[in-house]
C-alpha positions as CSV (number, residue, x, y, z in Angstrom):
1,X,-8.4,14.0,-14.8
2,X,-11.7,14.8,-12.8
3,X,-11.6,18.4,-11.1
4,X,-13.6,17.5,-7.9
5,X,-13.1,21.1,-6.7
6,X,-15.0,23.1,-9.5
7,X,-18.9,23.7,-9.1
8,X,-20.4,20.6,-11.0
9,X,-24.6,22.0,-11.4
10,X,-27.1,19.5,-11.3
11,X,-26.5,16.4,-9.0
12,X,-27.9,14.0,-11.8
13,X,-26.1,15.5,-14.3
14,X,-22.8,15.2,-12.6
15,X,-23.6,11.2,-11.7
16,X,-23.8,10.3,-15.3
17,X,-20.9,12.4,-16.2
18,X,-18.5,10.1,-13.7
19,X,-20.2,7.1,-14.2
20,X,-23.0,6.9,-16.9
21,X,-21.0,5.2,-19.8
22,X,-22.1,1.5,-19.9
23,X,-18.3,0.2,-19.8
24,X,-17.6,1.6,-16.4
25,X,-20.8,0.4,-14.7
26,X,-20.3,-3.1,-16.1
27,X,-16.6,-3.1,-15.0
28,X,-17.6,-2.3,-11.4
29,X,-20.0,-5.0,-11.5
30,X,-17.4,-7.2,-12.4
31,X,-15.3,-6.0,-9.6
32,X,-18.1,-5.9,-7.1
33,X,-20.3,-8.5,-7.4
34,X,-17.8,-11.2,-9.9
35,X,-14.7,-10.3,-8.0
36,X,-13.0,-10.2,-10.9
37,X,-9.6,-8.1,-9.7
38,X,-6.8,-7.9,-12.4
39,X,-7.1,-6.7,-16.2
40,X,-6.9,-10.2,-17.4
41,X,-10.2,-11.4,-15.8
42,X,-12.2,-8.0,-16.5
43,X,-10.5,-8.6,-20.4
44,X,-11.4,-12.4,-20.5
45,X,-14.1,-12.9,-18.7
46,X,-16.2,-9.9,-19.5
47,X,-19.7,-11.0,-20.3
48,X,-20.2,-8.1,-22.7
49,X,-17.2,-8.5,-25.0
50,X,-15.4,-5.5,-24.0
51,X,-12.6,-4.4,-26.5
52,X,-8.8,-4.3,-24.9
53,X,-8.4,-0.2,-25.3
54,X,-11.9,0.3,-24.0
55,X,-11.0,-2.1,-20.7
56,X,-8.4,0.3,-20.5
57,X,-9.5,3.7,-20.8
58,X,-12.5,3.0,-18.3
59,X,-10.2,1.4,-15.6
60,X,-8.3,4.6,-15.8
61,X,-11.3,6.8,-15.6
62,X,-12.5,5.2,-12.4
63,X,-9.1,5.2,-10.9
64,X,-9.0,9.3,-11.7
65,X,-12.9,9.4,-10.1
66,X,-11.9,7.7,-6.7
67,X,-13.7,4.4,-7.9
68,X,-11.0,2.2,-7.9
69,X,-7.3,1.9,-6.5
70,X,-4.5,-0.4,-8.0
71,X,-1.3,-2.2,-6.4
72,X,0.9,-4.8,-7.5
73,X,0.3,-8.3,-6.8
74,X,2.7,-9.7,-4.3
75,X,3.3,-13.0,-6.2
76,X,3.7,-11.4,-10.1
77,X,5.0,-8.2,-9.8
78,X,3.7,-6.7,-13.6
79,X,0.1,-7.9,-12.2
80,X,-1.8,-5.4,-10.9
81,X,-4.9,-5.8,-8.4
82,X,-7.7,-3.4,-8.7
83,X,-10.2,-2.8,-5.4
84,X,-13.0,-0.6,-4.5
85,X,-12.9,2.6,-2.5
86,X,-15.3,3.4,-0.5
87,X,-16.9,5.0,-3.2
88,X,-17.8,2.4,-5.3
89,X,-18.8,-0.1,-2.7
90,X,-21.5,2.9,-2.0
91,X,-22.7,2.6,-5.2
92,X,-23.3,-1.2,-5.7
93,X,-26.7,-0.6,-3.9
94,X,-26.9,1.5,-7.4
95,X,-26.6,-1.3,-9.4
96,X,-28.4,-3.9,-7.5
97,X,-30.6,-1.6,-8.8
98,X,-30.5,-1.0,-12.3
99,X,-30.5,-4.6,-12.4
100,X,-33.9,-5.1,-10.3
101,X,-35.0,-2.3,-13.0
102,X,-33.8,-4.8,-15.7
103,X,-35.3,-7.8,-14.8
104,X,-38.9,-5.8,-13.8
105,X,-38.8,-4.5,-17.6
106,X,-36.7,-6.8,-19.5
107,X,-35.9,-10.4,-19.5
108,X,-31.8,-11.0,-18.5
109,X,-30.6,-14.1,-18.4
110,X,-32.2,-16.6,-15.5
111,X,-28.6,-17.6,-15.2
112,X,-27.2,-14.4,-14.2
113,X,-30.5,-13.4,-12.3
114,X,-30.7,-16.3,-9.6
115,X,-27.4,-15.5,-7.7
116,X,-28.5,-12.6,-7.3
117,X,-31.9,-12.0,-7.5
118,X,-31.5,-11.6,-2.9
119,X,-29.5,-8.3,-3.2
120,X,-31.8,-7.0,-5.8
121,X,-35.5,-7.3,-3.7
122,X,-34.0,-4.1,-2.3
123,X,-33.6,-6.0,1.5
124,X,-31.4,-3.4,2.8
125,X,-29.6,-5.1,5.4
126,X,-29.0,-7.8,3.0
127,X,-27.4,-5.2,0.9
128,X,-25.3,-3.9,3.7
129,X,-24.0,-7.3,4.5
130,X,-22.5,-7.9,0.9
131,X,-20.8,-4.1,1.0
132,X,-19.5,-5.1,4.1
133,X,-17.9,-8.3,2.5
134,X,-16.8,-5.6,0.3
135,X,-14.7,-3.7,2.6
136,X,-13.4,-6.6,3.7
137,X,-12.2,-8.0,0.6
138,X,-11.4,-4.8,-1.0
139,X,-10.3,-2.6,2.2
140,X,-9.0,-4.2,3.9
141,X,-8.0,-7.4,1.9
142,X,-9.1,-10.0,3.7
143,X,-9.1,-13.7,1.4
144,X,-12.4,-14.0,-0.4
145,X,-12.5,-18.0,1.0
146,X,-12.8,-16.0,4.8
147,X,-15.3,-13.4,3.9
148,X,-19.2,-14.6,3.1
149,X,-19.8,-17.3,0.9
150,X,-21.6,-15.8,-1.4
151,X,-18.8,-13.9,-3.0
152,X,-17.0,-17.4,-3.8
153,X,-20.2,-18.3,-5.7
154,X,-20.8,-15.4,-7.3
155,X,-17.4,-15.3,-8.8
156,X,-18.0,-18.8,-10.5
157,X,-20.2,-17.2,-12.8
C-alpha cells in the first residue's frame, strides 16, 4: 500500500510513480470516458488487450492510491462496481491530454478520435461539464441515461 504521509521529493517524480504505468491510465480511461464499471467490461472490452492478472493488480493499485472505490452491485451480489474519487475525475483533464498530445504527434484511430476530439481542444468549461457528469455518475450515482448524453455515446465505443 501507498504511504501518503512520508515526504515523496519531486512532484513529477511522485505523479508517475502513482500513475505512470500505461495499464492504470488506460483503465481510468475506460472508467472515465467508456464507463466501463465492473472487471468484466475493463477485461472484455479493453481495447489494448490487457491480460486478466494485470486487470487486476492495477485495479488494486488505484484503489490503494484513492483512484478508485468498489461496492457490490445491488442486483449480483459477487459483481463489483468500480467509480472514481474525486481524484481521478481531477485527472481526466490529464488525459484529455495526453490524448490531444497523441493525435498532434501520432495518428490514433479516427474512430476513437471523433467522440472525443471536443474534450481534447483543451475548451475548459467543456471539460468541466464532462467531470461534472462524472461526479454525477460516479459520486453520487446517478443513471448514466439521466446524466449528459455524451457519456451514453461514448460508452458505445
Amino acid at each position: 500500500m501507498f504511504d501518503f504521509n512520508r515526504n515523496q521529493g519531486c512532484p513529477i517524480g511522485l505523479a508517475a510513480d502513482l500513475i505512470g504505468d500505461k495499464w492504470s491510465i488506460i483503465i481510468l480511461r475506460d472508467i472515465a470516458v467508456l464507463n466501463r464499471q465492473t472487471y468484466s467490461q475493463l477485461y472484455n472490452k479493453n481495447l489494448e488487450g490487457i491480460s486478466s492478472a494485470t486487470l487486476a493488480k492495477r485495479l488494486k493499485r488505484l484503489l490503494d492510491i484513492g483512484m478508485l472505490t468498489v461496492c457490490s452491485d445491488k442486483l449480483h451480489s459477487q459483481k463489483k462496481i468500480y467509480s472514481l474519487t474525486e481524484a481521478a475525475i481531477n485527472f481526466v483533464p490529464i488525459i484529455f491530454d495526453l490524448a490531444h498530445w497523441s493525435n498532434t504527434y501520432h495518428k490514433p484511430s479516427p474512430e476513437y478520435v471523433k467522440p472525443i476530439r471536443d474534450y481534447m481542444s483543451g475548451n475548459k468549461n467543456l471539460i468541466k461539464e464532462f467531470q461534472n457528469g462524472l461526479r454525477e455518475i460516479h459520486l453520487y450515482k446517478t443513471p448514466i441515461n439521466e446524466v449528459d448524453l455524451i457519456f451514453q455515446e461514448l460508452a458505445t465505443l
